[in-house]
Kinemage of the C-alpha trace (Angstrom):
@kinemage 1
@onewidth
@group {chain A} dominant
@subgroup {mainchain}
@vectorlist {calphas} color= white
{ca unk a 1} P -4.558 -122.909 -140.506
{ca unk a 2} L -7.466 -121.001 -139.496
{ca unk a 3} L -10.992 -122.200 -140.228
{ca unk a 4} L -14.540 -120.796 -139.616
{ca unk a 5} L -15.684 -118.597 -137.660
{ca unk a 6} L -17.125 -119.373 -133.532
{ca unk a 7} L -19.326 -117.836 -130.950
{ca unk a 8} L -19.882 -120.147 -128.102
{ca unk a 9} L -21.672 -118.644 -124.791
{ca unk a 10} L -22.737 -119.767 -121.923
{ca unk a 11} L -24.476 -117.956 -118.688
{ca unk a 12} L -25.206 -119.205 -114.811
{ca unk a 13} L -27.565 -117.501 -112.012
{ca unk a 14} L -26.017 -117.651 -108.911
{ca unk a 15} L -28.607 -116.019 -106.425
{ca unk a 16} L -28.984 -112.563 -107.828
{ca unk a 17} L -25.802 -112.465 -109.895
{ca unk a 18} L -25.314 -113.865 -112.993
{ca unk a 19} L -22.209 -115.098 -114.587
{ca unk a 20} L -21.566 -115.296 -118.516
{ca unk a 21} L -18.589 -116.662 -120.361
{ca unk a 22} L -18.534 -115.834 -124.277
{ca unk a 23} L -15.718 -116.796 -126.403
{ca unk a 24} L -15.869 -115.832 -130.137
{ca unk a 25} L -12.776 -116.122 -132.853
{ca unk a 26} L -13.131 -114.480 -136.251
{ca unk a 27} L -13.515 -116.962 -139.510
{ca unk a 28} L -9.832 -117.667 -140.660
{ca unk a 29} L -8.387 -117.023 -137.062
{ca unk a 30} L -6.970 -120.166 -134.700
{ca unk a 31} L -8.760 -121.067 -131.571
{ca unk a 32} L -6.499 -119.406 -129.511
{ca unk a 33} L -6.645 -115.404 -131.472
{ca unk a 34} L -10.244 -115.874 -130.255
{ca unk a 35} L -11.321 -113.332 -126.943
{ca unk a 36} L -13.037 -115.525 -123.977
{ca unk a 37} L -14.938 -112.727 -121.348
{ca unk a 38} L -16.191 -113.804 -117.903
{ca unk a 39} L -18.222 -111.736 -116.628
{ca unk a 40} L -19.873 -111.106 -113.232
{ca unk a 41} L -22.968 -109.298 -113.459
{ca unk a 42} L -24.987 -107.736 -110.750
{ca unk a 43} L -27.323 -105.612 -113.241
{ca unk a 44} L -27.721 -103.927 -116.809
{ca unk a 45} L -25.237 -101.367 -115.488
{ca unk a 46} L -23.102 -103.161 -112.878
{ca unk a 47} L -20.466 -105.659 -114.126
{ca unk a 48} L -17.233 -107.138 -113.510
{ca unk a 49} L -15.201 -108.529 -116.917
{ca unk a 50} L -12.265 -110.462 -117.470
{ca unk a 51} L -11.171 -110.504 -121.081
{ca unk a 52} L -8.747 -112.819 -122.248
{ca unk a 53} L -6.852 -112.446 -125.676
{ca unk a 54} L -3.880 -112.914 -128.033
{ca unk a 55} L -1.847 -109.085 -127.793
{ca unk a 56} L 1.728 -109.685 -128.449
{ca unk a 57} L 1.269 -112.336 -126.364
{ca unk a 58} L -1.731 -113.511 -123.608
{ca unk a 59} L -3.652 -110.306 -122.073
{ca unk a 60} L -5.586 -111.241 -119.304
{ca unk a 61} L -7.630 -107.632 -118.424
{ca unk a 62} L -10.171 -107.137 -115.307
{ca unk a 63} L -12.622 -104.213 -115.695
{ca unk a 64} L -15.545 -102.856 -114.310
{ca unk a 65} L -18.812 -101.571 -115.955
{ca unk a 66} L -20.389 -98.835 -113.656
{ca unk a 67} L -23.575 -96.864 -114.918
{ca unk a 68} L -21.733 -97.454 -118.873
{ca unk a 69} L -18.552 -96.108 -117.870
{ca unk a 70} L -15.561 -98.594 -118.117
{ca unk a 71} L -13.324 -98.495 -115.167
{ca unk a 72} L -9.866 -100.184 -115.861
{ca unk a 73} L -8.347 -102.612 -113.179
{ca unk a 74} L -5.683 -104.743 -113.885
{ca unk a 75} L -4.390 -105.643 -116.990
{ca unk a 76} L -1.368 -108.512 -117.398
{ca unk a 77} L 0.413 -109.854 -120.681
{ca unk a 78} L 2.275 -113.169 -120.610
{ca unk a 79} L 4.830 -113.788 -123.615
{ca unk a 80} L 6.943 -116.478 -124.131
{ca unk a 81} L 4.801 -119.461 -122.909
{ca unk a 82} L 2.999 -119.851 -125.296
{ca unk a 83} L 5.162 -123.144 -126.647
{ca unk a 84} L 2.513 -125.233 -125.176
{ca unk a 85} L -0.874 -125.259 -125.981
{ca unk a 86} L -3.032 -122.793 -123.892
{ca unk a 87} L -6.030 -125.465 -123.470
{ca unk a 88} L -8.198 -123.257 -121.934
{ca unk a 89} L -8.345 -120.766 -124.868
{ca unk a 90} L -9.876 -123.625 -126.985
{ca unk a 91} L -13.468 -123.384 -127.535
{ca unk a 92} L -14.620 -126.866 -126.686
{ca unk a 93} L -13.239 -125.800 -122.912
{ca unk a 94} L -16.054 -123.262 -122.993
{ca unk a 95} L -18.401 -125.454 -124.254
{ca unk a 96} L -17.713 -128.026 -121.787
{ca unk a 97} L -18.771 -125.439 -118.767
{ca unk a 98} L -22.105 -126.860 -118.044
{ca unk a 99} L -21.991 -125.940 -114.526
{ca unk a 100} L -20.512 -123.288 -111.499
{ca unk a 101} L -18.458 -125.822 -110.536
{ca unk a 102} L -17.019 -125.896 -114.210
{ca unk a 103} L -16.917 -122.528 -114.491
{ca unk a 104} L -15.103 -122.247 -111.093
{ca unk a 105} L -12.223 -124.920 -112.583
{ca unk a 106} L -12.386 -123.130 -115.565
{ca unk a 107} L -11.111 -119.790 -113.793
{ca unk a 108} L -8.751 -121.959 -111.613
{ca unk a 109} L -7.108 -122.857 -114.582
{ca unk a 110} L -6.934 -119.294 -115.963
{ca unk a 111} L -5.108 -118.155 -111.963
{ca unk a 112} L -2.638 -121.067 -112.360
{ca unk a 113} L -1.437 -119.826 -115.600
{ca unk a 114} L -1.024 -116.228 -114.165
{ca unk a 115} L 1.122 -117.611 -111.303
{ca unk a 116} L 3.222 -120.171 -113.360
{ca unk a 117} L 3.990 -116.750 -115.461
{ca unk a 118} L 4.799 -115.034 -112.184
{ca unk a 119} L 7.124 -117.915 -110.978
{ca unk a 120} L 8.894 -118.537 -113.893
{ca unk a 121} L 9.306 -113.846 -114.142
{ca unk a 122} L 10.812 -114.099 -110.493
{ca unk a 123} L 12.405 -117.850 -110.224
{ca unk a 124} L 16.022 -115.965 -110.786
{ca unk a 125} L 15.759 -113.075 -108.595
{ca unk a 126} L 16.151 -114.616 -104.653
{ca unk a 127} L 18.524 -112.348 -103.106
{ca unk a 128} L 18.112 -114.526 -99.811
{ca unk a 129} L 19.548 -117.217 -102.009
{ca unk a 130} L 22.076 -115.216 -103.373
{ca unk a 131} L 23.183 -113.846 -99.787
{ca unk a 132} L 23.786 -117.310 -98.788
{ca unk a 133} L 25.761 -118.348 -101.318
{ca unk a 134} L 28.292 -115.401 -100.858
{ca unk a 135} L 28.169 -115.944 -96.848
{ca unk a 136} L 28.997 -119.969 -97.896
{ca unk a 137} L 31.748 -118.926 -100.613
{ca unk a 138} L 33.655 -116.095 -98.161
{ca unk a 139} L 33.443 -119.088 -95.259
{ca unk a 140} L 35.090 -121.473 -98.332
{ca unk a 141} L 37.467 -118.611 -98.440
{ca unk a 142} L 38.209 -118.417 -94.645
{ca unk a 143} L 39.219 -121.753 -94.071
């Protein structure tokens, strides 16, 4: 069931740059219908955003702010894995970045998910595989 409202933020300098993760989840939402944003920001009107939310599915969305105008770059829904819990969608994962380091396991966590997705889209399309076995069953049907 959902419960209250959350906004949890939290921002790092790195040299000139500054990095900023924000999660927030309307009240009588669960954790996970939330939106968690990293962003990369090199001024007021220079950014780079990843935006991660519930949209028939996970959405995980890369953009770019240039002088106000949003610039689109890749955008990529998961469905069906959701079964397990998506830990890193929880708030208290946000609030436990108290570091880059953090932050950079944090994102880690956010590519493995992506590439699980893309192994499990592809695991049953290996037409190396599949060339094989029809070499191995004509030699089967040689002898």
């Amino acid at each position: 069931m959902g419960g209250e409202g959350v906004r949890v933020s939290k921002d790092f300098k790195v040299g000139s740059v500054l990095y900023s993760v924000d999660y927030t989840v309307g009240e009588g939402k669960e954790y996970w219908e939330g939106i968690t944003t990293i962003s990369k920001i090199y001024d007021a009107d220079n950014k780079i955003v990843v935006a991660i939310y519930m949209e028939n599915g996970i959405c995980f969305e890369r953009y770019r702010i240039v002088e106000s105008n949003r610039v689109n770059d890749v955008k990529v829904c998961v469905s069906g894995l959701l079964d397990e819990d998506v830990f890193f969608l929880n708030p208290r994962e946000i609030e436990g970045i108290d570091s880059v380091k953090r932050l950079q396991k944090f994102i880690g966590y956010i590519k493995s998910f992506v590439e699980d997705a893309a192994i499990i889209l592809t695991e049953y399309l290996n037409p190396l595989k599949d060339l094989k076995d029809l070499e191995e069953e004509e030699d089967e049907g040689e002898e």
